[in-house]
gemmi code that builds the backbone of each chain (N, CA, C; Angstrom):
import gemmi

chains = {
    "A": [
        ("UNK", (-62.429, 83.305, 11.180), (-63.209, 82.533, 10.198), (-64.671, 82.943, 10.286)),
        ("UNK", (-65.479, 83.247, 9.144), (-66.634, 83.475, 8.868), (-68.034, 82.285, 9.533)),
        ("UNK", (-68.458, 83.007, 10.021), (-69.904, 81.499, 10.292), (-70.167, 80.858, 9.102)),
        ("UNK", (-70.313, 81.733, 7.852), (-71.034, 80.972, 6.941), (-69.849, 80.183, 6.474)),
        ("UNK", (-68.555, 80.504, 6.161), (-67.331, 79.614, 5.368), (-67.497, 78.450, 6.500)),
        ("UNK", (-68.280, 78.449, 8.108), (-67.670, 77.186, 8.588), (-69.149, 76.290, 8.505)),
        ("UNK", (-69.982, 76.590, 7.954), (-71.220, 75.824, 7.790), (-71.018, 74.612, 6.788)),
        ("UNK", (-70.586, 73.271, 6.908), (-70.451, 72.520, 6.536), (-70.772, 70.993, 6.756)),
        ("UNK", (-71.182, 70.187, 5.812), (-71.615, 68.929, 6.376), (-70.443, 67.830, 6.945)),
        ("UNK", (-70.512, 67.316, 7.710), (-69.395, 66.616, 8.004), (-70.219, 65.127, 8.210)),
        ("UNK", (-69.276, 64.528, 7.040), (-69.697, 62.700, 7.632), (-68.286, 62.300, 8.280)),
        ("UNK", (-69.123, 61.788, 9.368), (-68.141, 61.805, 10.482), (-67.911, 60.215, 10.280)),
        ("UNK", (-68.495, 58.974, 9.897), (-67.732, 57.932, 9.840), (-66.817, 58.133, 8.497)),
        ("UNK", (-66.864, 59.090, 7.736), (-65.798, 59.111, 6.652), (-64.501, 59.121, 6.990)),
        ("UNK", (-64.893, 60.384, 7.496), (-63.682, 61.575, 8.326), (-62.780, 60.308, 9.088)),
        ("UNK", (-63.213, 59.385, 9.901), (-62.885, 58.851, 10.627), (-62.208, 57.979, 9.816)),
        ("UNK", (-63.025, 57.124, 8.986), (-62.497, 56.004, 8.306), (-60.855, 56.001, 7.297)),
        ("UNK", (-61.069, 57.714, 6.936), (-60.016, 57.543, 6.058), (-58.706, 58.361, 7.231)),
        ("UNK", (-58.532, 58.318, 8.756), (-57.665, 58.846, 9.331), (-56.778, 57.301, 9.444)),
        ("UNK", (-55.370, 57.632, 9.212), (-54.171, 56.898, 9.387), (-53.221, 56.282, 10.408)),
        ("UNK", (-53.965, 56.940, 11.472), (-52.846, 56.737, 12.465), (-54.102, 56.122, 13.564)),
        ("UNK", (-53.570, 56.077, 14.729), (-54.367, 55.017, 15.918), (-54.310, 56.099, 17.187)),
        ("UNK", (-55.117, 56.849, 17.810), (-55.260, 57.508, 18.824), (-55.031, 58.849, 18.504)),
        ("UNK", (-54.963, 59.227, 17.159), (-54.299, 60.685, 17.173), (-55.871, 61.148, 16.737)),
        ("UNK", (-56.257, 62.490, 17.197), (-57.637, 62.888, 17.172), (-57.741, 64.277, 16.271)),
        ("UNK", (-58.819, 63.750, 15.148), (-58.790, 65.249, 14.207), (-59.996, 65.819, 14.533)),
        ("UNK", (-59.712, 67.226, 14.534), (-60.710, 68.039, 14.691), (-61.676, 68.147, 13.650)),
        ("UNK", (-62.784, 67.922, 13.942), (-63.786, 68.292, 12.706), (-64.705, 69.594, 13.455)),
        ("UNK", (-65.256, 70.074, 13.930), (-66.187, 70.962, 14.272), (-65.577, 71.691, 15.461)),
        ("UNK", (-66.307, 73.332, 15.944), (-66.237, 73.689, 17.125), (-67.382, 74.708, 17.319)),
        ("UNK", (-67.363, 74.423, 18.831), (-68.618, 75.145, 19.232), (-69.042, 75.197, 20.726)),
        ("UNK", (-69.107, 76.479, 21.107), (-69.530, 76.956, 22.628), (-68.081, 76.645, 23.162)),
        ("UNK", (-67.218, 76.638, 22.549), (-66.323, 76.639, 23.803), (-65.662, 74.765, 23.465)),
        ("UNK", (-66.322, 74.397, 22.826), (-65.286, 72.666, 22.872), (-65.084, 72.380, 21.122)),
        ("UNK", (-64.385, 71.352, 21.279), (-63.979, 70.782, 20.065), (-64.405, 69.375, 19.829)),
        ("UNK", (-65.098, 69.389, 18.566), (-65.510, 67.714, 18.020), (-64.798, 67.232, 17.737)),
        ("UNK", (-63.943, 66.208, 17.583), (-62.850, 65.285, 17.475), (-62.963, 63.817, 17.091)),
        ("UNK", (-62.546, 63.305, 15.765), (-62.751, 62.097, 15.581), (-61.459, 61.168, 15.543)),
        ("UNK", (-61.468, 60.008, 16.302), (-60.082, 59.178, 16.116), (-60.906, 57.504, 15.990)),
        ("UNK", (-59.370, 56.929, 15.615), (-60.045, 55.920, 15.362), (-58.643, 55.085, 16.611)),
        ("UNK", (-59.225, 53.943, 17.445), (-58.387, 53.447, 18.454), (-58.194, 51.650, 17.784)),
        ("UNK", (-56.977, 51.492, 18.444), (-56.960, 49.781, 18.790), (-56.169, 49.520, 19.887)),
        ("UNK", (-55.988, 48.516, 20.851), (-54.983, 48.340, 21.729), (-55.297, 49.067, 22.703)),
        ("UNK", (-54.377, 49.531, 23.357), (-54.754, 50.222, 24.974), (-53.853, 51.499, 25.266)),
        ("UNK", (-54.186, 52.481, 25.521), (-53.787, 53.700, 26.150), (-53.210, 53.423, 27.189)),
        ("UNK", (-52.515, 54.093, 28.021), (-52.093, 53.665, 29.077), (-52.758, 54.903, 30.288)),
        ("UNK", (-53.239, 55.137, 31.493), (-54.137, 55.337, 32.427), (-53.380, 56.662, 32.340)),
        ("UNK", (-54.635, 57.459, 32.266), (-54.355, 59.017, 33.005), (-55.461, 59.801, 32.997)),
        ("UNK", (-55.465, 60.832, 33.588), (-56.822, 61.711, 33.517), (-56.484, 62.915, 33.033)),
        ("UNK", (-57.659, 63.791, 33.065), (-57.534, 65.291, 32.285), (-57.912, 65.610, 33.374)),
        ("UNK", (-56.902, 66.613, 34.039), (-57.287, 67.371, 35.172), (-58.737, 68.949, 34.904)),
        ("UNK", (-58.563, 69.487, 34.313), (-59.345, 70.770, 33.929), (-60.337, 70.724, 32.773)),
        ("UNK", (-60.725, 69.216, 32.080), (-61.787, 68.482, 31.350), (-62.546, 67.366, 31.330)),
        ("UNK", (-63.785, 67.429, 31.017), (-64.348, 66.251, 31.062), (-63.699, 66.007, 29.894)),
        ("UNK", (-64.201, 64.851, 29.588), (-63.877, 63.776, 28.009), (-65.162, 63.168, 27.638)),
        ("UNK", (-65.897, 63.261, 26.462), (-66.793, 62.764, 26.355), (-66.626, 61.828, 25.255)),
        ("UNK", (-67.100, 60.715, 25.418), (-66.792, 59.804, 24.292), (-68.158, 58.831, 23.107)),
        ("UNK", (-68.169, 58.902, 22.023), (-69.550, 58.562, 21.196), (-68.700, 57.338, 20.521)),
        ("UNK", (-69.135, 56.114, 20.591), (-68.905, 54.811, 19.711), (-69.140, 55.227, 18.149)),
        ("UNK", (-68.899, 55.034, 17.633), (-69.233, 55.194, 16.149), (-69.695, 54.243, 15.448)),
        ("UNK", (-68.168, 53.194, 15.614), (-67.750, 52.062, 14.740), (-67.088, 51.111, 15.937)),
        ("UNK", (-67.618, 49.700, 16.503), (-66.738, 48.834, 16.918), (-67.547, 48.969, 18.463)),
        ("UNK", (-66.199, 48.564, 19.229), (-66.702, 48.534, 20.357), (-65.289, 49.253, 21.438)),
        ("UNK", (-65.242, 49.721, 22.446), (-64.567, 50.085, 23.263), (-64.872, 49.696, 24.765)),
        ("UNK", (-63.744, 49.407, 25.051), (-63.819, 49.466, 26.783), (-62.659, 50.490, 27.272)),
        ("UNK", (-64.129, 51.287, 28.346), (-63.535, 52.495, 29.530), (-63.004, 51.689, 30.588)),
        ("UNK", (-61.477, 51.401, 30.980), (-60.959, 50.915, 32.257), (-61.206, 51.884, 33.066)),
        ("UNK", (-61.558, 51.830, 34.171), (-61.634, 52.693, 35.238), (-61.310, 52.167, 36.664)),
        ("UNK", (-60.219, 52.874, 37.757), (-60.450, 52.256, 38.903), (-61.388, 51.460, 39.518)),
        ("UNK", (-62.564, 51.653, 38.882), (-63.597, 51.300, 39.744), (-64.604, 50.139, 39.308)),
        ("UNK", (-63.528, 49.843, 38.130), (-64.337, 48.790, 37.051), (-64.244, 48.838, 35.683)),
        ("UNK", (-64.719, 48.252, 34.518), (-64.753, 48.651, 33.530), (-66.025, 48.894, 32.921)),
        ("UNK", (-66.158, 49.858, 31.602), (-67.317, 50.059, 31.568), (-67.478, 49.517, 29.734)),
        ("UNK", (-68.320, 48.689, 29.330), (-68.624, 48.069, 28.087), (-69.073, 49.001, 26.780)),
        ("UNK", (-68.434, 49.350, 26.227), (-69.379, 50.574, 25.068), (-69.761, 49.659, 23.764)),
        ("UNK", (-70.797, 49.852, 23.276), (-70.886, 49.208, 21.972), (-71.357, 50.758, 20.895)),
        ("UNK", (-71.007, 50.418, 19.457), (-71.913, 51.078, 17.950), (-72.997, 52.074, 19.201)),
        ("UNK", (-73.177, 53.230, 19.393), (-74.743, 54.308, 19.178), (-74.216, 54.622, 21.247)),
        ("UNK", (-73.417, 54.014, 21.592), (-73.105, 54.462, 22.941), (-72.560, 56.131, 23.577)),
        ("UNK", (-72.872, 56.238, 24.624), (-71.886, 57.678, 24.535), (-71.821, 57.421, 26.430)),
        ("UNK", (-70.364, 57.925, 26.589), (-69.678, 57.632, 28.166), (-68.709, 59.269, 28.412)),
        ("UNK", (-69.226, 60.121, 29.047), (-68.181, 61.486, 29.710), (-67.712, 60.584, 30.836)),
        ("UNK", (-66.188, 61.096, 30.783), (-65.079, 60.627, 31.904), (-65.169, 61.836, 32.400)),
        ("UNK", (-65.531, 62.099, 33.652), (-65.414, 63.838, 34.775), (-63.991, 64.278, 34.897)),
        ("UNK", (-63.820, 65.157, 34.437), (-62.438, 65.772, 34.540), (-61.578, 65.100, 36.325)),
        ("UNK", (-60.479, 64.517, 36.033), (-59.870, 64.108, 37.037), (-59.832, 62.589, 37.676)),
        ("UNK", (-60.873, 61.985, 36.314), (-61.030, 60.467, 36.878), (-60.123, 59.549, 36.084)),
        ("UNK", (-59.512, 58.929, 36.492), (-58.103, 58.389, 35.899), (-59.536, 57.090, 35.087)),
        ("UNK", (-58.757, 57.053, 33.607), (-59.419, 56.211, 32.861), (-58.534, 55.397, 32.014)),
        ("UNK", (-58.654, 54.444, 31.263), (-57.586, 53.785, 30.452), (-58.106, 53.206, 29.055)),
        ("UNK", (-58.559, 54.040, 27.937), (-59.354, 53.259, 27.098), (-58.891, 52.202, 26.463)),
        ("UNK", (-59.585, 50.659, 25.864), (-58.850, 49.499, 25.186), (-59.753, 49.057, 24.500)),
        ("UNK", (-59.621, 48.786, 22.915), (-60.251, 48.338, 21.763), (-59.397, 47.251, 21.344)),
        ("UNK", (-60.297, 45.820, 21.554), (-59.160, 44.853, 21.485), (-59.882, 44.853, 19.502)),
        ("UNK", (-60.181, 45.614, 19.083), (-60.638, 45.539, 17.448), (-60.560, 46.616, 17.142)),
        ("UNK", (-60.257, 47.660, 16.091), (-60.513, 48.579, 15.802), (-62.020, 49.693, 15.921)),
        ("UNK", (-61.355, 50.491, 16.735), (-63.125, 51.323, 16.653), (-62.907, 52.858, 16.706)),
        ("UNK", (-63.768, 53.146, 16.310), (-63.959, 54.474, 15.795), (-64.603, 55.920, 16.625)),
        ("UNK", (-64.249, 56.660, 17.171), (-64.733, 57.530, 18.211), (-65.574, 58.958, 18.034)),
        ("UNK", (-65.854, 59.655, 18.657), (-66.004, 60.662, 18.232), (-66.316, 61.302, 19.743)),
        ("UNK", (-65.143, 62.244, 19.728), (-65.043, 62.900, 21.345), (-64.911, 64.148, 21.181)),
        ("UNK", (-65.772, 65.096, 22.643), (-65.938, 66.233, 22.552), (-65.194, 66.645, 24.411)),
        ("UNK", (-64.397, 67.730, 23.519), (-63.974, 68.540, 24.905), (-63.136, 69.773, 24.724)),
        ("UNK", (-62.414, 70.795, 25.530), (-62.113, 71.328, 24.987), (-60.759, 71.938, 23.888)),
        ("UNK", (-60.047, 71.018, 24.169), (-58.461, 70.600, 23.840), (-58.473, 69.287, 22.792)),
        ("UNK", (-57.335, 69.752, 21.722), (-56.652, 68.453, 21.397), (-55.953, 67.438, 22.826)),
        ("UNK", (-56.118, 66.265, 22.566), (-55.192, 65.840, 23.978), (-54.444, 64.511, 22.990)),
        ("UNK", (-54.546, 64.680, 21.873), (-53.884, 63.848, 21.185), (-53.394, 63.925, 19.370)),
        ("UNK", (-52.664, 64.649, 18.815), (-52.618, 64.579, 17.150), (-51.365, 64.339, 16.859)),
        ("UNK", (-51.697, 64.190, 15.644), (-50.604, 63.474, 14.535), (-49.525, 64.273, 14.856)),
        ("UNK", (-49.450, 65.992, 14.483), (-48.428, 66.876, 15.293), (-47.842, 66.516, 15.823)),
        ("UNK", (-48.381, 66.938, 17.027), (-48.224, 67.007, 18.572), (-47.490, 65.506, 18.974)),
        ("UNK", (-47.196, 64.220, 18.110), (-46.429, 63.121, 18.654), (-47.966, 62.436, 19.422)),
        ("UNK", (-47.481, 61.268, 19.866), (-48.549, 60.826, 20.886), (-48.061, 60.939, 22.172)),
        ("UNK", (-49.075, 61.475, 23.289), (-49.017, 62.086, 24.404), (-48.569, 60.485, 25.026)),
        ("UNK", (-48.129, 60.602, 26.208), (-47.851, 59.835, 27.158), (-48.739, 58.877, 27.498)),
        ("UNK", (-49.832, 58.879, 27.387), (-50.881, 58.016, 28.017), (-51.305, 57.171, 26.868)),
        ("UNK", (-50.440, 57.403, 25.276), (-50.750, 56.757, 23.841), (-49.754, 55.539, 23.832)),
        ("UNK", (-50.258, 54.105, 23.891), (-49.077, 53.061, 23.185), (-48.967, 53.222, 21.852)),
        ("UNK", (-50.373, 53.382, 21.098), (-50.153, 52.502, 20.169), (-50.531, 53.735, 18.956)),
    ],
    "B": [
        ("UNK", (-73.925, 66.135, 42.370), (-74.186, 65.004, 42.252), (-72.102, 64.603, 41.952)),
        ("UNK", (-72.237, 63.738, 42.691), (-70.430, 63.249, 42.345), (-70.508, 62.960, 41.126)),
        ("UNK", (-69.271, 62.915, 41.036), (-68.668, 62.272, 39.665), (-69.272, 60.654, 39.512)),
        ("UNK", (-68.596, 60.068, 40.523), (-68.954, 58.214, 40.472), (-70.492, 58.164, 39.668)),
        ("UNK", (-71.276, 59.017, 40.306), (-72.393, 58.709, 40.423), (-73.215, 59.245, 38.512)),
        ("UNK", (-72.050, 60.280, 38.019), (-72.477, 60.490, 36.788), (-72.006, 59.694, 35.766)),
        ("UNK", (-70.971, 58.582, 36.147), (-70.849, 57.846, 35.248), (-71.481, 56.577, 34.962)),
        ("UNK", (-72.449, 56.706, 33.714), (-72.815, 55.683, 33.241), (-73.008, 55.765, 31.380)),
        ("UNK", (-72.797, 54.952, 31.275), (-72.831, 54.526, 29.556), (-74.216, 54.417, 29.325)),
        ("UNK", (-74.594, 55.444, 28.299), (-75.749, 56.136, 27.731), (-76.165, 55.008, 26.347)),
        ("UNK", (-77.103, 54.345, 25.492), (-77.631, 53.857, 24.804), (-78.097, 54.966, 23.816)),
        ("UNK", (-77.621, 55.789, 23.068), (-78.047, 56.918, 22.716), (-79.308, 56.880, 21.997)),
        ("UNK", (-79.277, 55.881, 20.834), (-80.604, 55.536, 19.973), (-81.315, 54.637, 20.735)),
        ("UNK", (-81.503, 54.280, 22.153), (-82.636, 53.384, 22.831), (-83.195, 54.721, 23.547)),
        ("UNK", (-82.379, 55.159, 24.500), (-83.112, 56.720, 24.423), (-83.894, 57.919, 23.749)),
        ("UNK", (-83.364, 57.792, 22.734), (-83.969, 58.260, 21.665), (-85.141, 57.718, 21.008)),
        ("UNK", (-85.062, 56.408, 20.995), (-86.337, 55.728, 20.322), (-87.087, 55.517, 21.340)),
        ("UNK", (-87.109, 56.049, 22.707), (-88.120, 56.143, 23.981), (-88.791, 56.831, 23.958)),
        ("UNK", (-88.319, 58.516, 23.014), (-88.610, 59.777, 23.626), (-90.538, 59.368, 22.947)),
        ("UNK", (-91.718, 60.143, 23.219), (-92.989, 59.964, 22.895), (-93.263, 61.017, 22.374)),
        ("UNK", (-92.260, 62.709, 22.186), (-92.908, 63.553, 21.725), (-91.843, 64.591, 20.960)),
        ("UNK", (-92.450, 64.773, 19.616), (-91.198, 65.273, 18.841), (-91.071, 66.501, 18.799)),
        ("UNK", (-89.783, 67.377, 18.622), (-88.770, 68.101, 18.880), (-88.440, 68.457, 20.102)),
        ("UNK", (-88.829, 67.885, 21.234), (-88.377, 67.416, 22.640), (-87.089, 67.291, 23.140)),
        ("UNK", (-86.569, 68.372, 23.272), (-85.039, 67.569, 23.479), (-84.872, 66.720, 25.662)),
        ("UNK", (-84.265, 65.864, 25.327), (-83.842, 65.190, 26.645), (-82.234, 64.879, 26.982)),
        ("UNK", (-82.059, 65.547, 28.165), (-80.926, 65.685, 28.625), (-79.849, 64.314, 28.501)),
        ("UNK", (-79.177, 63.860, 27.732), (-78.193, 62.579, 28.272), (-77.032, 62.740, 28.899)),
        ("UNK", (-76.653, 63.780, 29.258), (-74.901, 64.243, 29.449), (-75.052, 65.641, 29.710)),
        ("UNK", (-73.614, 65.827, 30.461), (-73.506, 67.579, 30.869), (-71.663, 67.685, 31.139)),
        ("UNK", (-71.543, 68.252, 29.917), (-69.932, 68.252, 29.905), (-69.423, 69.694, 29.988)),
        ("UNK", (-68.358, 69.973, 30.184), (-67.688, 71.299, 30.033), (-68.443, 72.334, 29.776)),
        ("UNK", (-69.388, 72.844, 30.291), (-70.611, 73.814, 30.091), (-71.747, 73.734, 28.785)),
        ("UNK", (-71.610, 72.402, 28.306), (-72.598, 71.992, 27.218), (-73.267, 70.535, 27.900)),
        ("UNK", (-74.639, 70.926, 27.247), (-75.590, 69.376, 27.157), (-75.343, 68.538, 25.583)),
        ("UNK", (-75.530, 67.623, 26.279), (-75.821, 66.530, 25.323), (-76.930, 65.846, 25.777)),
        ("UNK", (-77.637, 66.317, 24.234), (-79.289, 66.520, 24.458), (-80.175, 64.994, 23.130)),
        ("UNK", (-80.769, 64.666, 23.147), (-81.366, 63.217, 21.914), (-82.925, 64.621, 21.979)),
        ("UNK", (-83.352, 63.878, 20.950), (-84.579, 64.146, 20.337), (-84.848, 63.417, 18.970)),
        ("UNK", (-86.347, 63.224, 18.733), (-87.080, 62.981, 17.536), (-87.137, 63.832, 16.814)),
        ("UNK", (-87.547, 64.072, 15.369), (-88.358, 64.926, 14.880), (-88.863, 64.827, 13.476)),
        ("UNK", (-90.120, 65.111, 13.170), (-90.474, 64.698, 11.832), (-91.535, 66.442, 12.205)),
        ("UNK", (-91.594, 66.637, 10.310), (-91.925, 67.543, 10.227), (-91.255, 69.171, 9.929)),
        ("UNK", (-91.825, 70.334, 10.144), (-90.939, 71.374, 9.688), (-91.258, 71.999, 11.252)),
        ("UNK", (-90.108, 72.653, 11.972), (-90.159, 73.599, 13.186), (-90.012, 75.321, 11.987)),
        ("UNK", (-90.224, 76.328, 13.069), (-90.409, 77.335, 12.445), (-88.556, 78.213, 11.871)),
        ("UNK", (-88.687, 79.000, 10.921), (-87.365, 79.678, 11.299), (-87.087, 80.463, 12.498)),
        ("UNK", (-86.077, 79.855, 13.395), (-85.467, 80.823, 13.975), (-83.839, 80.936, 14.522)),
        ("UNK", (-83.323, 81.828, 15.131), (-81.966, 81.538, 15.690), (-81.262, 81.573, 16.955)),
        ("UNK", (-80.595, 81.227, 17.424), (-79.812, 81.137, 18.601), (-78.805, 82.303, 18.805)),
        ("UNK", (-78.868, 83.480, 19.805), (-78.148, 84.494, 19.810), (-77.225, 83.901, 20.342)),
        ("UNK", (-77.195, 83.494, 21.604), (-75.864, 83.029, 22.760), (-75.120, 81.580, 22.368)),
        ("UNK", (-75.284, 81.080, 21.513), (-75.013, 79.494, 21.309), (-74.877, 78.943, 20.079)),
        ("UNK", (-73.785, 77.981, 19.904), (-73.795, 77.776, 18.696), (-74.574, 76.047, 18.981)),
        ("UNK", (-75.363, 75.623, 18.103), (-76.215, 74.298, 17.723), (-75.689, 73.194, 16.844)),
        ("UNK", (-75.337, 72.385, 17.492), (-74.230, 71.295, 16.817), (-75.651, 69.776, 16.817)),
        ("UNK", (-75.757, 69.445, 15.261), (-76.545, 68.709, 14.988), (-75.938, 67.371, 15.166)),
        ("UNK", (-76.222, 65.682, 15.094), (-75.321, 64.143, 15.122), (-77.136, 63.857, 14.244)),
        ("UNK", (-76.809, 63.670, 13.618), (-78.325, 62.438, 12.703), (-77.628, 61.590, 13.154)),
        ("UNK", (-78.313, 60.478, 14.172), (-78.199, 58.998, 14.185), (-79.026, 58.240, 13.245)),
        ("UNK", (-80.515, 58.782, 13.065), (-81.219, 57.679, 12.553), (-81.940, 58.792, 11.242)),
        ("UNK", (-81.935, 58.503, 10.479), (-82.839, 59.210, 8.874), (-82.453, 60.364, 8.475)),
        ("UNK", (-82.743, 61.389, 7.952), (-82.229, 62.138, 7.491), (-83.567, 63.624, 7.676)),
        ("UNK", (-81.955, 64.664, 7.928), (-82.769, 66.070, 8.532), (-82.331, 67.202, 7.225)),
        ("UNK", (-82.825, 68.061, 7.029), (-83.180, 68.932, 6.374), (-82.670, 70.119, 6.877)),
        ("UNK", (-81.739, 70.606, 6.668), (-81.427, 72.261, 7.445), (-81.761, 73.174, 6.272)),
        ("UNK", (-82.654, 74.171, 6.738), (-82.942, 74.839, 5.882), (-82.283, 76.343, 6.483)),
        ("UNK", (-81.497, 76.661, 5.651), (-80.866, 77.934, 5.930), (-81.065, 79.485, 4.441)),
        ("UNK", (-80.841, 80.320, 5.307), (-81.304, 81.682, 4.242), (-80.286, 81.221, 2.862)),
        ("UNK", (-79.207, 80.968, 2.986), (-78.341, 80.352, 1.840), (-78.770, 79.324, 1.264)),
        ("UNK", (-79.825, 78.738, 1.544), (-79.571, 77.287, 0.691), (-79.866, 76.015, 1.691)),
        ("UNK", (-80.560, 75.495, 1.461), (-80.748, 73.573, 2.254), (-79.459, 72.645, 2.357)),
        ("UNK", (-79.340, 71.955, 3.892), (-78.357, 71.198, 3.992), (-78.622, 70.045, 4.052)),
        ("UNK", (-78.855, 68.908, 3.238), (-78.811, 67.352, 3.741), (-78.155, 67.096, 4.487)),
        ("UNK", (-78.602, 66.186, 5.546), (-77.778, 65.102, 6.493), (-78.761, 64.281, 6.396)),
        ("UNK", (-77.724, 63.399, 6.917), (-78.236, 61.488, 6.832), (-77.169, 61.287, 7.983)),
        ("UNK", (-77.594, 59.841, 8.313), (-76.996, 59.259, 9.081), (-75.798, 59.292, 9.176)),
        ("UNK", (-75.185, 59.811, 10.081), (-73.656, 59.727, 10.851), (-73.315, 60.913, 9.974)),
        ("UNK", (-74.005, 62.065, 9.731), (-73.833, 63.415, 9.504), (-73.741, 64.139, 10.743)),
        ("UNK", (-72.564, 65.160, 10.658), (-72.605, 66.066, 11.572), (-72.992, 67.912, 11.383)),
        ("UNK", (-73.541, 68.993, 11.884), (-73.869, 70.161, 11.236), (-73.703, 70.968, 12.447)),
        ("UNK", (-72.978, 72.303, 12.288), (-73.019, 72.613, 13.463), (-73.497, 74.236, 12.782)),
        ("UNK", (-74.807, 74.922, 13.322), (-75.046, 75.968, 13.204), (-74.950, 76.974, 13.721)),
        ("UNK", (-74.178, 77.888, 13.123), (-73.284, 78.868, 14.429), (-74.017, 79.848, 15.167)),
        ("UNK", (-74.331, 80.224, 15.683), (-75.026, 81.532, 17.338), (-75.019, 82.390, 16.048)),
        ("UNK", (-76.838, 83.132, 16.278), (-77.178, 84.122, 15.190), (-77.728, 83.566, 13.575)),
        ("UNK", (-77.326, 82.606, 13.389), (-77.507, 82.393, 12.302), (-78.824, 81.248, 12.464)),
        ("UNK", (-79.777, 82.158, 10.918), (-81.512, 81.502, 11.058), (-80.951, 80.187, 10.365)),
        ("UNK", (-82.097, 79.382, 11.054), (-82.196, 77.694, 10.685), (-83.298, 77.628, 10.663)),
        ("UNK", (-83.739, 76.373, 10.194), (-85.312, 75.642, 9.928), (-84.777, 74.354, 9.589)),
        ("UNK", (-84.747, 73.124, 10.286), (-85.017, 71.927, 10.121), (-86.203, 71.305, 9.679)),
        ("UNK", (-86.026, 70.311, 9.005), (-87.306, 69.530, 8.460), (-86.746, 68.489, 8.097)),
        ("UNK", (-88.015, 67.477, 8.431), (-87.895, 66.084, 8.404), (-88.952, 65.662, 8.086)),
        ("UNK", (-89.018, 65.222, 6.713), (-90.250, 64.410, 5.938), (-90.163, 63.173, 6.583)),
        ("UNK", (-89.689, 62.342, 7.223), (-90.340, 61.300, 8.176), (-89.017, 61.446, 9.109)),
        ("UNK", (-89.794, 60.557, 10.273), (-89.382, 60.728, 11.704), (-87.536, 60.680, 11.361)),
        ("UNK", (-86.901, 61.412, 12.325), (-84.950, 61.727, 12.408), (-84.844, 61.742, 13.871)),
        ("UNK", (-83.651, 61.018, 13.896), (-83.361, 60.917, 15.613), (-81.907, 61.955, 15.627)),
        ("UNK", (-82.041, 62.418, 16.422), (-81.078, 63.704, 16.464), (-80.091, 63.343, 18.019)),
        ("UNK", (-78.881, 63.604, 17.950), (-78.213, 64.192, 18.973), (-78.127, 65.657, 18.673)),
        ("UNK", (-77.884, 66.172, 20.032), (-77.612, 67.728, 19.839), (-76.739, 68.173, 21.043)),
        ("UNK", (-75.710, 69.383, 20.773), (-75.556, 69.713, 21.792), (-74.990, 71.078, 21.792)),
        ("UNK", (-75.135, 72.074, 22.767), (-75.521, 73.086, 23.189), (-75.697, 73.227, 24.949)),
        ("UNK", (-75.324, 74.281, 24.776), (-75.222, 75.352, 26.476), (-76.675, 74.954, 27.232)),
        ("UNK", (-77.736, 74.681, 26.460), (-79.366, 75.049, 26.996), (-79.993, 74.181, 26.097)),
        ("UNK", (-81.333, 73.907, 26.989), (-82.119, 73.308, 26.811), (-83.415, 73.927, 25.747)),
        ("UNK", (-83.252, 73.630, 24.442), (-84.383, 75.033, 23.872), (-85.499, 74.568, 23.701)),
        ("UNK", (-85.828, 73.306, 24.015), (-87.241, 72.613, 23.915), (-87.590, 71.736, 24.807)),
        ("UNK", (-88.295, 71.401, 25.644), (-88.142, 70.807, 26.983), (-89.819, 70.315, 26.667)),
        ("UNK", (-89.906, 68.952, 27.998), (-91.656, 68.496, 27.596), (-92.259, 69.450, 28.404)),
        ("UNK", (-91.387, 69.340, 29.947), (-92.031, 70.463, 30.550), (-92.253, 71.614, 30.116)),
        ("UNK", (-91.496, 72.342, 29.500), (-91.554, 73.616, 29.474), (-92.848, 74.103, 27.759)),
        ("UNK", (-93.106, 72.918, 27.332), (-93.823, 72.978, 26.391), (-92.971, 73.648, 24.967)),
        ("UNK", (-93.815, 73.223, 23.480), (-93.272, 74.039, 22.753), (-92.217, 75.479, 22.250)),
        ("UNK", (-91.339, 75.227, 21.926), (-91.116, 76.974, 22.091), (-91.875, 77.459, 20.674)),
        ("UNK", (-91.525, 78.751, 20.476), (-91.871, 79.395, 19.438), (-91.645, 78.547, 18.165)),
        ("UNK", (-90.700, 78.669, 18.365), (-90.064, 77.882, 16.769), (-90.325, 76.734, 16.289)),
        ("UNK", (-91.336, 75.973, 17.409), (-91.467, 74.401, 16.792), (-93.084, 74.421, 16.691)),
        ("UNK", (-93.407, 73.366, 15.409), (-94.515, 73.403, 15.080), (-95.852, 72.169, 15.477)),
        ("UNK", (-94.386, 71.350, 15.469), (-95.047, 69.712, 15.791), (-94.464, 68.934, 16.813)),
    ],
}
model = gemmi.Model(1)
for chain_id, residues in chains.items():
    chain = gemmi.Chain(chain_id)
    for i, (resn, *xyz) in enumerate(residues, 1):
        res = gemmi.Residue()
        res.name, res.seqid = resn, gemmi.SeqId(i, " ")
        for name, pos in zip(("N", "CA", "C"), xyz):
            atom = gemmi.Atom()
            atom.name, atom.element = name, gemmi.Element(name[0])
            atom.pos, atom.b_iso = gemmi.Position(*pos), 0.0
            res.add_atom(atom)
        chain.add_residue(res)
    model.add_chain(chain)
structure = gemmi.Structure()
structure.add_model(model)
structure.setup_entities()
């Protein structure tokens, strides 16, 4: 693919707003080596880590909570939280919210089924 | 620095609305061999481009101006732009834009003073 064919504006609460499904993550952008990814969550994942990635995660829309062994961590709207590759995490949106995560892998799409660590 | 110790939940636009000096970028995050970098900026920086890196724009707050050899890109809020390694840019911002960014390197630092390309 051409640089210039991929120069494009992306509204990313659009992108987000009009995705259908709950944890499955679409790619919108790439660059240096990772992938921009927007999903939209509710309910709870169930605990696992990415061994060979961080996970970085941007609030968009709503609110999220990072479960973590070690506690939980509160995200609200304009937040941003990287999970270090290997730290078992469990994300839960008791409301709908909207994400926008960078790393280098899909670890979740419509395709691909929902991975193991997806309830809902 | 451990992991434990890098996790904390970032305020992205309170950071951002801290920074005191514009096109400044400041470090918030360090993921998979990229920063995640906030900055201000109002005004026009000069044309130039990024050989090694591609430049992935987030407008949180007002709206930025990409000015490219093809043609000007609007963004506004909860716009995303990612400008690919090699290819000339010129941003501008007729009043103040709060930017995420992220990228391999740091291309504007307080310490390190102005680079070439920025004007204001």
């Amino acid at each position: 693919m051409e640089a210039m064919e991929r120069m494009e504006r992306v509204d990313v609460r659009a992108v987000t707003s009009a995705l259908d499904e709950f944890w499955s993550q679409q790619v919108i952008g790439e660059a240096n080596g990772n992938l921009f990814k927007v999903a939209k969550g509710i309910g709870s994942t169930n605990w696992h880590k990415h061994d060979d990635e961080d996970e970085v995660f941007f609030v968009y829309k709503g609110r999220l909570t990072i479960q973590l062994r070690t506690g939980n961590v509160e995200l609200s709207e304009g937040d941003m939280f990287i999970v270090p590759r290997g730290v078992e995490h469990c994300p839960r949106a008791d409301d709908e919210v909207h994400l926008l995560l960078v790393g280098p892998t899909v670890t979740s799409t419509r395709e691909g089924g929902k991975p193991d660590w997806s309830r809902k």
